[in-house]
N, CA, C and O atoms as a MOPAC input file, in Angstrom:
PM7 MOZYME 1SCF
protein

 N      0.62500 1    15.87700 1   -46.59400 1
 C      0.06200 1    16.99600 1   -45.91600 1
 C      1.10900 1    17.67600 1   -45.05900 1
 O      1.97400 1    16.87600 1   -44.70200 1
 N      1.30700 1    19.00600 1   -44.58600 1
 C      2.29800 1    19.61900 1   -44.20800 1
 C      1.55100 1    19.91000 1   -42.63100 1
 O      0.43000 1    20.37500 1   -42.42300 1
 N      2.42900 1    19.53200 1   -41.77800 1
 C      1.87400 1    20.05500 1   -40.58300 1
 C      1.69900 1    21.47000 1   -40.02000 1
 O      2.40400 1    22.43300 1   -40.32300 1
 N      0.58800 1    21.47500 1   -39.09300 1
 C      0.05800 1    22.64500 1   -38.91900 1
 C      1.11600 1    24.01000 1   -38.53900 1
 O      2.04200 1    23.69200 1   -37.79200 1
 N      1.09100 1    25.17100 1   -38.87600 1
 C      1.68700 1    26.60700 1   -38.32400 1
 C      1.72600 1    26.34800 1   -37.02700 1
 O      2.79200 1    26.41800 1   -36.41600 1
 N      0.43300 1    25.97300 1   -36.35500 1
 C     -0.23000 1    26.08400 1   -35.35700 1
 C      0.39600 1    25.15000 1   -34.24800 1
 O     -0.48400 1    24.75400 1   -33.48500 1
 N      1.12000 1    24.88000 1   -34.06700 1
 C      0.86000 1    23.05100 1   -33.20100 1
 C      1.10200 1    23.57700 1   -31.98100 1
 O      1.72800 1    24.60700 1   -31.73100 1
 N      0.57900 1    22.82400 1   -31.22900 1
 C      0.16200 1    22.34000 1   -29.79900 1
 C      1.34200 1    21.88400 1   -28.96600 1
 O      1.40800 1    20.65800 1   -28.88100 1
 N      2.28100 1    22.54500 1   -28.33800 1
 C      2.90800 1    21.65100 1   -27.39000 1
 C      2.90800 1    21.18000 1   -26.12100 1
 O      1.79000 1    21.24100 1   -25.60900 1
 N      3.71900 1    20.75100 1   -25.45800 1
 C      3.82100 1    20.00200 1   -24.24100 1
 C      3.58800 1    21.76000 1   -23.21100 1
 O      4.22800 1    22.75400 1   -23.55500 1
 N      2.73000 1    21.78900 1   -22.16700 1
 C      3.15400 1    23.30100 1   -21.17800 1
 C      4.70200 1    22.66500 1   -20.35300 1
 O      4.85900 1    21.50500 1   -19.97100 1
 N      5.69000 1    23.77600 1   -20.24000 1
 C      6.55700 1    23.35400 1   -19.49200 1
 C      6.81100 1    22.77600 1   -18.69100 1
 O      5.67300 1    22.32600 1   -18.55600 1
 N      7.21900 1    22.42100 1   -18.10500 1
 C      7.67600 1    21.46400 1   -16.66000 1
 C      7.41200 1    22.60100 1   -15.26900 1
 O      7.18600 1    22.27400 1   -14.10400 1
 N      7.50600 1    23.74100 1   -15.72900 1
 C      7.49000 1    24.52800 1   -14.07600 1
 C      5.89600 1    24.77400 1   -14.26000 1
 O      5.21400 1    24.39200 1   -13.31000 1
 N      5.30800 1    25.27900 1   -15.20000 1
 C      3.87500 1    24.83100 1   -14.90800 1
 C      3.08700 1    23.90800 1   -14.55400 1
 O      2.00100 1    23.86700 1   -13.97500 1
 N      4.02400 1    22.93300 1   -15.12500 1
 C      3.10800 1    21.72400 1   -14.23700 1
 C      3.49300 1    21.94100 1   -13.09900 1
 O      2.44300 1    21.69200 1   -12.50700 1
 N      4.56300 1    22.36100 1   -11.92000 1
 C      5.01000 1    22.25900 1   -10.61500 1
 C      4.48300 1    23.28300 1   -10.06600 1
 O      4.11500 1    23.33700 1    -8.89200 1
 N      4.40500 1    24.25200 1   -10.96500 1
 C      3.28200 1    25.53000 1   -10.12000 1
 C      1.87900 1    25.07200 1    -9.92900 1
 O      1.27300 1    25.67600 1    -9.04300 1
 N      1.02400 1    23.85200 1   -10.75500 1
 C     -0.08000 1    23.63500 1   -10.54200 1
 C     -0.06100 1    22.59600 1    -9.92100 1
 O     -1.21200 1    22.43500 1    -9.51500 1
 N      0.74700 1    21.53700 1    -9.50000 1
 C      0.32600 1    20.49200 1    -8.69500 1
 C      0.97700 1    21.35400 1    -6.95900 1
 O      0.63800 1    20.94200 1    -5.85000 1
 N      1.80700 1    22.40700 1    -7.17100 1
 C      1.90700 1    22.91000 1    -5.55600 1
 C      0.32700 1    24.08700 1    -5.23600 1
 O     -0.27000 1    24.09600 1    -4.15900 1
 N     -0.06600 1    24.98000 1    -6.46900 1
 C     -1.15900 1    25.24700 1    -6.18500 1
 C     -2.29300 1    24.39500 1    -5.65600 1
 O     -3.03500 1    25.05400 1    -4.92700 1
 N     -2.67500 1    23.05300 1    -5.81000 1
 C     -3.28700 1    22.15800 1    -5.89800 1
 C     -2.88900 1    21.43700 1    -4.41300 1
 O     -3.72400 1    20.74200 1    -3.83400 1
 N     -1.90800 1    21.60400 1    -4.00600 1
 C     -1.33300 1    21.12700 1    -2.48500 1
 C     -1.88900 1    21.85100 1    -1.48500 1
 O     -2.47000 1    21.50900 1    -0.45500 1
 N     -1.47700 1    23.46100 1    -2.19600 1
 C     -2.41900 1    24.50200 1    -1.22900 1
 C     -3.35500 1    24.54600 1    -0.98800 1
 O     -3.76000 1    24.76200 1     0.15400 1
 N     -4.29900 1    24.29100 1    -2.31900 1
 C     -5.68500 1    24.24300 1    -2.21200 1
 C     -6.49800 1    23.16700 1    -1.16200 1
 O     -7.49200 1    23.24700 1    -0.44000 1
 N     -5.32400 1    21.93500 1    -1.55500 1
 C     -5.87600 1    21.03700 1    -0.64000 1
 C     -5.51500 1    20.97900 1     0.94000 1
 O     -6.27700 1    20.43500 1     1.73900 1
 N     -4.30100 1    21.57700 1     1.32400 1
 C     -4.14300 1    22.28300 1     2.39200 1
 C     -5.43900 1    22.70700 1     3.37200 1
 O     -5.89400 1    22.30900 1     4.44500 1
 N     -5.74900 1    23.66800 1     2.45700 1
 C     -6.96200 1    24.44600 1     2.71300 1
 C     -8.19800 1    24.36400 1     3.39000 1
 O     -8.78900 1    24.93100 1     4.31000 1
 N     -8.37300 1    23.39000 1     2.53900 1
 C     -9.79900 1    22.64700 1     2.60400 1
 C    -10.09200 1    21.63800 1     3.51300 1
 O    -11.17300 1    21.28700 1     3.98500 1
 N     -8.34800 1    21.00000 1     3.78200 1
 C     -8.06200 1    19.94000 1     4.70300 1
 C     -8.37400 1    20.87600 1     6.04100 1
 O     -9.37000 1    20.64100 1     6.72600 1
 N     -7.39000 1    22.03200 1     6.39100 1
 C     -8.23700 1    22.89100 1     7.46000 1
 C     -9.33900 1    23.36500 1     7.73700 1
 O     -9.86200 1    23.20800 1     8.84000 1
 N     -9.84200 1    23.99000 1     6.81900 1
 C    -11.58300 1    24.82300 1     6.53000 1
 C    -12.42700 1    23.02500 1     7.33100 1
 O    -13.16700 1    23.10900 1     8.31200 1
 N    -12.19500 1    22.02100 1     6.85900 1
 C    -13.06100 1    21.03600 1     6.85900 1
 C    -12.69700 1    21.01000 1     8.45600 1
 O    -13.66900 1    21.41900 1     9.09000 1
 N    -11.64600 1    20.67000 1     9.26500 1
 C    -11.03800 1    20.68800 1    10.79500 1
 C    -12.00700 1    21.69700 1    11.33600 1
 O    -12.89000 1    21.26300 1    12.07600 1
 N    -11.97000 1    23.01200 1    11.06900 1
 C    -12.56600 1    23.76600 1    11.67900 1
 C    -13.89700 1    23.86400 1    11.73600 1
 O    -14.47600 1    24.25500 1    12.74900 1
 N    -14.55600 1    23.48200 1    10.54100 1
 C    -15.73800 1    23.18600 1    10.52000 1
 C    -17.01500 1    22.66300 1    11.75600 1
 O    -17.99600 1    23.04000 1    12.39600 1
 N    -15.69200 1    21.00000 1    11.35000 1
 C    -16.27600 1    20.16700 1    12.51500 1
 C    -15.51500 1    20.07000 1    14.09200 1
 O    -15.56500 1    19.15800 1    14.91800 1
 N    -14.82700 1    21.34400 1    14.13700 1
 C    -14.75500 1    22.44800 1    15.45100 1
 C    -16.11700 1    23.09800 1    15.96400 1
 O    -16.54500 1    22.88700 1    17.09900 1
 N    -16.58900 1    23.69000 1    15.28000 1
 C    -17.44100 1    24.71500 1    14.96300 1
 C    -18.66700 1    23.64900 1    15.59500 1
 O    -19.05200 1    23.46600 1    16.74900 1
 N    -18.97800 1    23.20000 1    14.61700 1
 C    -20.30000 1    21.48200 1    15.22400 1
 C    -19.91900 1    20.75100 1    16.11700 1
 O    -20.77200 1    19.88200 1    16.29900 1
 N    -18.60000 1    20.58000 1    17.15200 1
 C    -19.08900 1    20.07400 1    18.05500 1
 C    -18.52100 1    20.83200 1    18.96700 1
 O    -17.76400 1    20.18500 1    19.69100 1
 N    -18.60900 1    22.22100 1    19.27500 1
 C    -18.80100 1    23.24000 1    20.19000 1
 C    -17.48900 1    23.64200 1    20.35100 1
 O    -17.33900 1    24.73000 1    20.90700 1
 N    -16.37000 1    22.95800 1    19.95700 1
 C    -15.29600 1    23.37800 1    20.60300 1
 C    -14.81500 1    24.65000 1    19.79800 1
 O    -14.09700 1    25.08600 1    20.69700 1
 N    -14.70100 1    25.36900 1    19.00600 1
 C    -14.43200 1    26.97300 1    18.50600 1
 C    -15.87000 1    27.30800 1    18.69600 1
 O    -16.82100 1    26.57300 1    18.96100 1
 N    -15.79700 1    28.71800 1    18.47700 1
 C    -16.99900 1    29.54100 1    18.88800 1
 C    -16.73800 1    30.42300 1    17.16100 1
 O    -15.66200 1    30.38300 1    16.56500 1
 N    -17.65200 1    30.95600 1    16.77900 1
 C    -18.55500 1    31.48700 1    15.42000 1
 C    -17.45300 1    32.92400 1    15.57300 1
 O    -16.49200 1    33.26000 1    14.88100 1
 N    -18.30100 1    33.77300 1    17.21500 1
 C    -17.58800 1    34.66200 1    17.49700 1
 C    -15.98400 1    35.11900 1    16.98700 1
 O    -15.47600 1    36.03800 1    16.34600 1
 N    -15.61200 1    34.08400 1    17.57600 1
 C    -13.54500 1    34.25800 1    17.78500 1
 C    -13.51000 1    34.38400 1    16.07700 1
 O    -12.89200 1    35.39100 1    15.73200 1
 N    -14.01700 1    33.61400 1    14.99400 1
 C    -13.74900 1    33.54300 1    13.81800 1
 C    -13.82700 1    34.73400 1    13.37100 1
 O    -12.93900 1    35.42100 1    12.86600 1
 N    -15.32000 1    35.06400 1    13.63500 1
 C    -15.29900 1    36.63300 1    13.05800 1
 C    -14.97400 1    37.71800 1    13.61100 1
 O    -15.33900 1    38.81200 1    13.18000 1
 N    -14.40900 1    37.59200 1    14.40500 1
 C    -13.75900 1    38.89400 1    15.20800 1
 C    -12.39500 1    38.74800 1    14.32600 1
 O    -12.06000 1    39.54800 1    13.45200 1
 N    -11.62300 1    37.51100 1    14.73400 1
 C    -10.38600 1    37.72800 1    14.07900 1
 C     -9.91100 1    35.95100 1    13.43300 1
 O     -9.50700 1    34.94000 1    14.00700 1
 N    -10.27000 1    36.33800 1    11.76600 1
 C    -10.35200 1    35.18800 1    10.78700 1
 C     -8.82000 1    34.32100 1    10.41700 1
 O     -8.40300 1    34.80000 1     9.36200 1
 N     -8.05000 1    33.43900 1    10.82700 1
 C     -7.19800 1    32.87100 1    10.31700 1
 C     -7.00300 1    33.25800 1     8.37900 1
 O     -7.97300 1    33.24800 1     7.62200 1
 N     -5.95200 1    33.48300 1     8.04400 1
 C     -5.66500 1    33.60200 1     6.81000 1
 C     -6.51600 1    32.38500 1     5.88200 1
 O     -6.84400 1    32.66700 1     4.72900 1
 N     -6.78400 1    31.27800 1     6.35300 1
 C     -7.07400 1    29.83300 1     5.66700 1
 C     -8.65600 1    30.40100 1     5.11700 1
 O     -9.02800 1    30.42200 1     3.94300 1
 N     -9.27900 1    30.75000 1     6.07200 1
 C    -10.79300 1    31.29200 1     5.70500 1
 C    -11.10000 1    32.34200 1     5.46400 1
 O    -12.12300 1    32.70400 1     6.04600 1
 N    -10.53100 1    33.22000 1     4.66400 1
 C     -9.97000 1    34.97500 1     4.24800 1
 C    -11.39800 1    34.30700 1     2.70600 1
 O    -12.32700 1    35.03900 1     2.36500 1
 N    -11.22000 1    33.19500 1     2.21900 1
 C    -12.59300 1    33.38200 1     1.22600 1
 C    -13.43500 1    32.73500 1     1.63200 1
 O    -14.42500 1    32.95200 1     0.93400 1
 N    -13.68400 1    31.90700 1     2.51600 1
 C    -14.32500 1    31.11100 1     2.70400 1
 C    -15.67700 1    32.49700 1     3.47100 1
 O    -15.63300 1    33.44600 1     4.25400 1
 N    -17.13100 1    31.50800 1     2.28100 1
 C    -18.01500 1    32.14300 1     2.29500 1
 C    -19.36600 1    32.44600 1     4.04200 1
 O    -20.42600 1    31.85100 1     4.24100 1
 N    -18.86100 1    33.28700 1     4.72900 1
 C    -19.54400 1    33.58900 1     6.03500 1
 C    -21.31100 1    32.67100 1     6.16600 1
 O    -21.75700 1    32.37000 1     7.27300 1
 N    -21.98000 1    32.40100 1     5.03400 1
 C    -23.14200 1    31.68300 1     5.20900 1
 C    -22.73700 1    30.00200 1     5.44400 1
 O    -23.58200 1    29.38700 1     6.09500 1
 N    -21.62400 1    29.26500 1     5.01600 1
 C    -21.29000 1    28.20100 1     5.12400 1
 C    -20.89700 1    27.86200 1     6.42100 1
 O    -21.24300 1    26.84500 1     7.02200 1
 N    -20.09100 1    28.83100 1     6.87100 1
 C    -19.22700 1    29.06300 1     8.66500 1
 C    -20.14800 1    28.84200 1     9.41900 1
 O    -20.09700 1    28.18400 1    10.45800 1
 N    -21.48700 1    29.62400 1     8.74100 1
 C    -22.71700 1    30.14300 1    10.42100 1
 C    -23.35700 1    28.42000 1     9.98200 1
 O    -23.90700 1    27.79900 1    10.89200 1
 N    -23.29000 1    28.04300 1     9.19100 1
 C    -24.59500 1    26.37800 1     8.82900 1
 C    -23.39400 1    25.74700 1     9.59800 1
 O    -24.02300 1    24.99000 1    10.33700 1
 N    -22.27300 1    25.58500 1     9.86900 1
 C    -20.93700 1    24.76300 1    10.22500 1
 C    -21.91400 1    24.61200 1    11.80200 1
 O    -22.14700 1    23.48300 1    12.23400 1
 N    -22.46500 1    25.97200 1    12.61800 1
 C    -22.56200 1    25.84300 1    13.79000 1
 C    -23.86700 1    25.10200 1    14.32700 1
 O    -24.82300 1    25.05500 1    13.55400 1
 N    -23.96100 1    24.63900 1    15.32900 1
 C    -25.09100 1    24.00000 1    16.16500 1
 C    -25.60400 1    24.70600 1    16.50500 1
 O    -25.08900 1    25.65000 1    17.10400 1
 N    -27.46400 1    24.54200 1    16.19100 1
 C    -28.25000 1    25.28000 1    16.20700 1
 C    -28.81200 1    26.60700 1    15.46200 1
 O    -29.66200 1    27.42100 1    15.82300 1
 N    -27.89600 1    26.50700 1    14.10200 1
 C    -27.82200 1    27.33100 1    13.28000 1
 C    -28.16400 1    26.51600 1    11.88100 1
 O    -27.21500 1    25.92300 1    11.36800 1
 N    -29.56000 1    26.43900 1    11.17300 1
 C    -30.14000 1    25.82600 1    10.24100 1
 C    -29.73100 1    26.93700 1     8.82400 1
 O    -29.22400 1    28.05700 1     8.87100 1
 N    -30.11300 1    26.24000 1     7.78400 1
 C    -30.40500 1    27.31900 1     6.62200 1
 C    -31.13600 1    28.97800 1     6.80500 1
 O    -30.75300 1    30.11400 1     6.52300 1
 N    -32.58900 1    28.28800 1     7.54100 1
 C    -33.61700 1    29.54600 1     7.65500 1
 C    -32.95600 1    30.22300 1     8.26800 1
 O    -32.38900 1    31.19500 1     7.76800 1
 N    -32.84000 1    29.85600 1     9.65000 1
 C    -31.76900 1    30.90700 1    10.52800 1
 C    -30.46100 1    31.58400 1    10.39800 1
 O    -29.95600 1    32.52000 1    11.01800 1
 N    -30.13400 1    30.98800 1     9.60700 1
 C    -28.83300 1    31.66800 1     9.28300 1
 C    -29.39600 1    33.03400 1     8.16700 1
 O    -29.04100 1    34.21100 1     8.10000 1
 N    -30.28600 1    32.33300 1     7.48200 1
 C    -30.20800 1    33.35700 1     5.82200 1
 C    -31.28700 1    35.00200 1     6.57800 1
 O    -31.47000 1    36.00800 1     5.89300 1
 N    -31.79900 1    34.85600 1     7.97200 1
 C    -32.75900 1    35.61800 1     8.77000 1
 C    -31.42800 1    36.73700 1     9.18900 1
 O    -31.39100 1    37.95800 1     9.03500 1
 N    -30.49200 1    35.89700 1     9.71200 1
 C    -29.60400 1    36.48200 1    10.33100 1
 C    -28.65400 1    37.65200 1     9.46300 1
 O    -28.61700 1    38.85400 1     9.72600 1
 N    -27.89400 1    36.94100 1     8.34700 1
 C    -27.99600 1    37.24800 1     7.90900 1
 C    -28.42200 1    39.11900 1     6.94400 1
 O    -27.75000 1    40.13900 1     6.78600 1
 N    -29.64600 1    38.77000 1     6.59400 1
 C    -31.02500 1    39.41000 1     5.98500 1
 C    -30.37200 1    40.50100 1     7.27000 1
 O    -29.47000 1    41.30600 1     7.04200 1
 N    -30.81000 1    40.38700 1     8.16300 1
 C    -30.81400 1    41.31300 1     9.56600 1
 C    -29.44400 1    41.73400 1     9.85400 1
 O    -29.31600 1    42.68400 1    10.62700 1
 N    -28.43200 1    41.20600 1     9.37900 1
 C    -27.34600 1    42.40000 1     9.30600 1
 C    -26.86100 1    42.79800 1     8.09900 1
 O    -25.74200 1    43.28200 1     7.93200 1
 N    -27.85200 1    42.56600 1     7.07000 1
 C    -27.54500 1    43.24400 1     5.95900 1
 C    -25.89800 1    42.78400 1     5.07900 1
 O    -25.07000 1    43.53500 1     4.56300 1
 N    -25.90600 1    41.43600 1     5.18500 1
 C    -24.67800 1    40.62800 1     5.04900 1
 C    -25.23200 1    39.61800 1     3.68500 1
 O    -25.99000 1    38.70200 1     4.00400 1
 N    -24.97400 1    39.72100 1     2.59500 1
 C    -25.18500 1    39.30000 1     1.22000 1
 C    -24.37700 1    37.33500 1     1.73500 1
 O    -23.32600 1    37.03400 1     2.30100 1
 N    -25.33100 1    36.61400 1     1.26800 1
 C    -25.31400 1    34.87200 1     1.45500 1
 C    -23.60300 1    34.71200 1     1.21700 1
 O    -22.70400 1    34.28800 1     1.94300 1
 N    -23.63600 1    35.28900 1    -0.21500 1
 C    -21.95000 1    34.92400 1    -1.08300 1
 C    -21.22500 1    35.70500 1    -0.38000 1
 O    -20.42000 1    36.04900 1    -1.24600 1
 N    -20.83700 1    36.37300 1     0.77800 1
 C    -20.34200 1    37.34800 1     1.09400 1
 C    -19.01400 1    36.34000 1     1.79000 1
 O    -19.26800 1    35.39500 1     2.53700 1
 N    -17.70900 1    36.69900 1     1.42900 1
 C    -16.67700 1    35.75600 1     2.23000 1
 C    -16.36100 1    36.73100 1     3.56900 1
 O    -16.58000 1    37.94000 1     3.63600 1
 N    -15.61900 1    35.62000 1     4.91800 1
 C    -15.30900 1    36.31200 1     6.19200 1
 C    -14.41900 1    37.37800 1     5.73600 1
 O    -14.51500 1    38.38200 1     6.44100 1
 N    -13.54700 1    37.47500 1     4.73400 1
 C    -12.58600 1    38.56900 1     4.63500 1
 C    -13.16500 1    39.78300 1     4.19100 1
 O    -12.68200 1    40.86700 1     4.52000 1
 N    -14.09100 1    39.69000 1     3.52200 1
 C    -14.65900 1    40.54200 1     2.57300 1
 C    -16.26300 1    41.53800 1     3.24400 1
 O    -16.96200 1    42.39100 1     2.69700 1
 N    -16.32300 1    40.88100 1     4.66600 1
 C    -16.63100 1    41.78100 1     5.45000 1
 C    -16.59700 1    43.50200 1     5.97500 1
 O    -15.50900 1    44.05900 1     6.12200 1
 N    -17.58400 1    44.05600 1     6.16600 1
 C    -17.41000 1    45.52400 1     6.08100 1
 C    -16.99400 1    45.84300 1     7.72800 1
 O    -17.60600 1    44.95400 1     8.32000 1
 N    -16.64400 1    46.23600 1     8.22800 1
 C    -16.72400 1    46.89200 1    10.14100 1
 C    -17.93800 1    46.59500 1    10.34900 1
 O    -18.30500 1    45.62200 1    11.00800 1
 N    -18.73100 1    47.48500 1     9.75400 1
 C    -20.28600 1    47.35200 1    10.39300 1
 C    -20.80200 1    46.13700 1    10.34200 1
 O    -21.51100 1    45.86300 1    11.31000 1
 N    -20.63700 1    44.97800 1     9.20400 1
 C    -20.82600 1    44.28400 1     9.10100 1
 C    -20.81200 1    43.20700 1     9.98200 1
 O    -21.70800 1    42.52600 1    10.48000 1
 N    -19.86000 1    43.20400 1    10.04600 1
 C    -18.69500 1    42.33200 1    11.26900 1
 C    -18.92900 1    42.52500 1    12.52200 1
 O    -18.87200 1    41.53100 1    13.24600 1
 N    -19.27300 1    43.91600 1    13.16200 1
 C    -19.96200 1    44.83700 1    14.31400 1
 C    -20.89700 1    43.92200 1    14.66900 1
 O    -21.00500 1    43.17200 1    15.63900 1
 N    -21.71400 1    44.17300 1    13.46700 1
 C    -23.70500 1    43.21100 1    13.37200 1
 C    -23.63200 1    42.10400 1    14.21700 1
 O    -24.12400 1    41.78000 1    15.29800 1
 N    -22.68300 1    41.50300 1    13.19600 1
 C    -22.75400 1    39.75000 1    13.19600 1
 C    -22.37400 1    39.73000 1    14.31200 1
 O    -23.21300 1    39.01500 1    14.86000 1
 N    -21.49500 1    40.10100 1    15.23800 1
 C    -20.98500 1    39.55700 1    16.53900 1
 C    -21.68100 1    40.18400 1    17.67200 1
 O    -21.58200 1    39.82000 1    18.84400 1
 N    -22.51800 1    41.32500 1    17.14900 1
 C    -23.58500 1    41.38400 1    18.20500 1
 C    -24.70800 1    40.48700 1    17.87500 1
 O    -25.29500 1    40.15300 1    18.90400 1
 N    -25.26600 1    39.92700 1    16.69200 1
 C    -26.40000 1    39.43000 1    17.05700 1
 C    -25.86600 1    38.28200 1    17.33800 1
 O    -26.85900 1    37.78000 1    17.86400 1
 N    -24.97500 1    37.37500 1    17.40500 1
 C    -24.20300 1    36.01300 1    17.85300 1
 C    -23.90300 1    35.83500 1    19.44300 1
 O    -23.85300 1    34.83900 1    20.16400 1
 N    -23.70200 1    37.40400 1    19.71100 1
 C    -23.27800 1    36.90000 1    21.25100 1
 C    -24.66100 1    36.85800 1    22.24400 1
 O    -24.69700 1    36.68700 1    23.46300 1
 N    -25.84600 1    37.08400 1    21.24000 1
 C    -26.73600 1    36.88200 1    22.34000 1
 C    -27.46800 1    35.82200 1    22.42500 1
 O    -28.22700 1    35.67100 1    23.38200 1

């Protein structure tokens, strides 16, 4: 039998080094997002400071996950809040509108 036209090789060596440093970043990331989190739950950052002005690390990280991060802030309440500034669940902190952002930090600071 004659082997395939087709064959399959090894991906280079710098792809693999571009995906295990992507994969560093990622975990970077998450290693912070998770820090800040449990900032967020035990009072020491404030919701506010985030969304006024977002560290590069949480530029996707999705604004309904941030507000559940905080104390005293459940599912219902958050998705009300939300609803009431007209701020979509999947919506990330970066991807925020002015007005948006306006909303949220007025209905937070009260």
């Amino acid at each position: 039998m004659e082997p395939s036209l087709t064959r399959r090789t090894d991906a280079p060596k710098r792809l693999v080094d571009q995906r295990r440093e992507a994969l560093a970043r990622a975990n970077a990331v998450r290693f912070k997002r998770a820090a800040l989190k449990a900032a967020l739950k035990d009072g020491e950052l404030s919701i506010v400071s985030l969304v006024v002005e977002p560290p590069q690390y949480l530029a996707s990280a999705r604004i309904k996950e941030l507000l559940l991060a905080c104390p005293g802030f459940g599912r219902v309440k958050v998705e009300r809040l939300l609803e009431r500034c007209k701020v979509s669940p999947r919506k990330t902190i970066a991807g925020l509108s002015e007005r948006q952002r306006r909303e949220l930090i007025e209905a937070l600071d009260k």
